[in-house]
C-alpha positions in Angstrom: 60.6 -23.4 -23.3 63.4 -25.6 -24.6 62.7 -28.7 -27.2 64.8 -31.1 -27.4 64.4 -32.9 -31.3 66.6 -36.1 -32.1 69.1 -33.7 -33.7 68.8 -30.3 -32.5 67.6 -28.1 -29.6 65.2 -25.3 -30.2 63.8 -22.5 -27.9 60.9 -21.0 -28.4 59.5 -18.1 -26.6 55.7 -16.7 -27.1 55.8 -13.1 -27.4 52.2 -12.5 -27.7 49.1 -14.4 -28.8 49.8 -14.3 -32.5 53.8 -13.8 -32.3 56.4 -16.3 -31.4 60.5 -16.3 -31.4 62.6 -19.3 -31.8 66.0 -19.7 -31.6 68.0 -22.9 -32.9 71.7 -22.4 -31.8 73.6 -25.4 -33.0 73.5 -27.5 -36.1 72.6 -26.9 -40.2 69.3 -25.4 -39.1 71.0 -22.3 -36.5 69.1 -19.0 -36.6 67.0 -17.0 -34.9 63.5 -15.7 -36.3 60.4 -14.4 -34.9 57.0 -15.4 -36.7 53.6 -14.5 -37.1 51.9 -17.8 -35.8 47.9 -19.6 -35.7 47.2 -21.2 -32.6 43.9 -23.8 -32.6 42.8 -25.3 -29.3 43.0 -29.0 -29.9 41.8 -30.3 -26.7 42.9 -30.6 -22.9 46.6 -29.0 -23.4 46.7 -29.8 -26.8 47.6 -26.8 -29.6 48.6 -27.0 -33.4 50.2 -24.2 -33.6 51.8 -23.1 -37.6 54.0 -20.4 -39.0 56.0 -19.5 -42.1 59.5 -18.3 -42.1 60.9 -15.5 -44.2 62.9 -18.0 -46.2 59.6 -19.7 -46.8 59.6 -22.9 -44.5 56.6 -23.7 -42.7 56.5 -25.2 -39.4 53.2 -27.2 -38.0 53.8 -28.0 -34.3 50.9 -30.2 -31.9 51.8 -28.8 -28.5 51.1 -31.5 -26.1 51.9 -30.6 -22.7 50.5 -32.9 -20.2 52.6 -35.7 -21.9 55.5 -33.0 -22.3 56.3 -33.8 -25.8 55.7 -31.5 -29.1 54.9 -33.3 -32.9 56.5 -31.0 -35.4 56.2 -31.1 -39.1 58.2 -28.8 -41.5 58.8 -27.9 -44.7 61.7 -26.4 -45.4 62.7 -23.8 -48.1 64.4 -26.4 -50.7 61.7 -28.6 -50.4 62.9 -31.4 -47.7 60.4 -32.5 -45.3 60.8 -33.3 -41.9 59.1 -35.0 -39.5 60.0 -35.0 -35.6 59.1 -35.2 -32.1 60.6 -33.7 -28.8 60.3 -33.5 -25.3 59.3 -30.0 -23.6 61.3 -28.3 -20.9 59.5 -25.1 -19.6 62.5 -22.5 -18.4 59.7 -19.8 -17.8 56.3 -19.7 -17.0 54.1 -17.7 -18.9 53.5 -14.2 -17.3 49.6 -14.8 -17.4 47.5 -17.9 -17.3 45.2 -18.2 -20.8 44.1 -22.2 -20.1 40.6 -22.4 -20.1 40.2 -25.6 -19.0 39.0 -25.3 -16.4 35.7 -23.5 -17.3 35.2 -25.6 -19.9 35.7 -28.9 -18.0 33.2 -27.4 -15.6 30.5 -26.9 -18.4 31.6 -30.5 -19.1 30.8 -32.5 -16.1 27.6 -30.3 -15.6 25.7 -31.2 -18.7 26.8 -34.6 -18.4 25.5 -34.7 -15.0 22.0 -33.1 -15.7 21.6 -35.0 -19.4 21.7 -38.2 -17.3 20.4 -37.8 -13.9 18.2 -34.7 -14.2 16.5 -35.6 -18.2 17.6 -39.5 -17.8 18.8 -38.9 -21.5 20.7 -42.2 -22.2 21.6 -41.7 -25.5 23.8 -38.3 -24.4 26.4 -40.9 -22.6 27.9 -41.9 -26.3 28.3 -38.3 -27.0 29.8 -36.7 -23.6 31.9 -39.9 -21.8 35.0 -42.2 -23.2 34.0 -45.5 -24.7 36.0 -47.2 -21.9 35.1 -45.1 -19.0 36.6 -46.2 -15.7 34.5 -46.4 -12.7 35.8 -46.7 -8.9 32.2 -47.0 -7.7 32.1 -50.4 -6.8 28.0 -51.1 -7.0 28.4 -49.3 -11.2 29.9 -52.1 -13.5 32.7 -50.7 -15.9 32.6 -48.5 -19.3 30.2 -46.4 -21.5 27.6 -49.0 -21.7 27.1 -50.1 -18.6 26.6 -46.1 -17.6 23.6 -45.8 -20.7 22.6 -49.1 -19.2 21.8 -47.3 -15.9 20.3 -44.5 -17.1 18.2 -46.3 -19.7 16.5 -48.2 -16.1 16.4 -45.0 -13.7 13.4 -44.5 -12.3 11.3 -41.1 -13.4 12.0 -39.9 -9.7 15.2 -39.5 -10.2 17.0 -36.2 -10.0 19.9 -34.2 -9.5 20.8 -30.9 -8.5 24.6 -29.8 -8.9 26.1 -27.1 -6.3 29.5 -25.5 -5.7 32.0 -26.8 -8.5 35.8 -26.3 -8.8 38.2 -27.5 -11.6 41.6 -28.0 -11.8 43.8 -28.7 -14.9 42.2 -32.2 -16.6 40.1 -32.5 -13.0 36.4 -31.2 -12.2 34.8 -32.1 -8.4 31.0 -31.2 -8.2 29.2 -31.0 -4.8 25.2 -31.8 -5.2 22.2 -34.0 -4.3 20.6 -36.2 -5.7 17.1 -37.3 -5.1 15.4 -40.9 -6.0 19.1 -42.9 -6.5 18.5 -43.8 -2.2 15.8 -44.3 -0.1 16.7 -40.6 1.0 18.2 -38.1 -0.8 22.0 -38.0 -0.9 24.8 -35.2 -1.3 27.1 -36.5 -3.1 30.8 -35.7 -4.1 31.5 -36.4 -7.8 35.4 -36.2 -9.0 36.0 -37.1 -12.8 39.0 -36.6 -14.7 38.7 -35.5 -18.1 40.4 -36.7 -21.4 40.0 -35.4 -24.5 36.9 -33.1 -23.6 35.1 -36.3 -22.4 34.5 -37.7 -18.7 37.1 -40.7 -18.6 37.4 -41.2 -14.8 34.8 -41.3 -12.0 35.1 -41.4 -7.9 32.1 -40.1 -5.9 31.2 -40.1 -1.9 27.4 -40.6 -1.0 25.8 -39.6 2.5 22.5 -39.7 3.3 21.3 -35.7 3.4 20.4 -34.5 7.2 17.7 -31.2 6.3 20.0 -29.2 9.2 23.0 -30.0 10.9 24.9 -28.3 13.9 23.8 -24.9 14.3 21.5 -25.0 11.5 24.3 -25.1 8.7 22.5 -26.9 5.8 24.6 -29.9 3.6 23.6 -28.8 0.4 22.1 -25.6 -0.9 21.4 -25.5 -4.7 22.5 -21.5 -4.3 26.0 -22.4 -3.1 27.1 -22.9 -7.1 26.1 -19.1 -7.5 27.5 -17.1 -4.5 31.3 -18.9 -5.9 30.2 -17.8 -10.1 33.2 -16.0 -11.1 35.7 -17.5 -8.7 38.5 -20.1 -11.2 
């Protein structure tokens, strides 16, 4: 990928997971190095990634690429500091996918499904959603509070079962039922989009569960969510 700092242009290119090249092609700072780097997981798309050059600078970068922009902070080998930002042009897409995201955000939305509507543990909704959590359901007032508000009141018969899951970048949609919410129980399509490894955005679709449909083709099986384990 290509950054574009205030000043200069930089490419980098990852090698391998601990191994990176950069190339800066213009300007005071011109050369070309490859580097032993440490790569932490920050969050959704987030990475610090940090290396040391052979003249001894060392370079601290926060990768953020679902805003497309990278934070760096170096030191450089006669002592100047340097503080800068850029915006991030991919020119080639890595060979092989590592983002777990995905998975993760799927372990996500499941516990805090079951914390709340299978153990009606209030006091998990600080912990696992966003302090100003946005809500398109329009009977479930807005934010964190109202939500532990909710699950404070829900009756003991209350309970839900999650199915087939799937997960896409910073989005998770879960298929399940739920019993006790309705007079009936309901299967129910919840979409949430996460933010920094916390639910921040909820949509959902409610029908009233028929036991068999057409040709005796269930709505919801709780065994669907393990025939798919393994599938992305």
């Amino acid at each position: 990928m290509d950054v574009s700092y205030p000043d200069f242009k930089v490419s980098l290119m990852l090698l391998s997971t601990p191994q990176l090249k950069f190339e800066i092609k213009e300007g005071p700072l011109r050369h070309t190095e490859i580097v032993d780097i440490h790569v932490i997981p920050l969050g959704n798309s987030i990475f610090a990634v940090s290396w040391q050059e052979k003249d001894g600078a060392t370079v601290t970068n926060v990768q953020d690429y679902d805003r497309g922009f990278i934070h760096s902070h170096a030191t450089l080998s006669d002592g100047r500091f340097l503080r800068m930002t850029g915006s991030i042009t991919v020119t080639r897409a890595a060979d092989q996918i590592f983002d777990d995201r995905p998975q993760r955000n799927k372990a996500l939305v499941i516990e805090a499904m079951t914390a709340l509507f299978q153990r009606h543990d209030a006091a998990a909704v600080e912990r696992l959603y966003v302090a100003d959590y946005v809500q398109h359901n329009p009977t479930i007032p807005q934010g964190r509070d109202a939500l532990q508000a909710i699950v404070a009141s829900l009756p003991q018969d209350v309970y839900y079962e999650p199915g087939l899951i799937i997960a896409e970048r910073n989005f998770v949609a879960i298929h399940g039922r739920i019993r006790g919410w309705a007079d009936k129980p309901q299967v129910v399509v919840d979409l949430f989009r996460i933010e920094g490894d916390r639910p921040a955005e909820h949509w959902d679709v409610l029908q009233d569960e028929v036991v068999t449909t057409a040709r005796d083709i269930s709505m919801f099986d709780p065994g669907e969510a393990a025939r798919v384990a393994g599938n992305p």
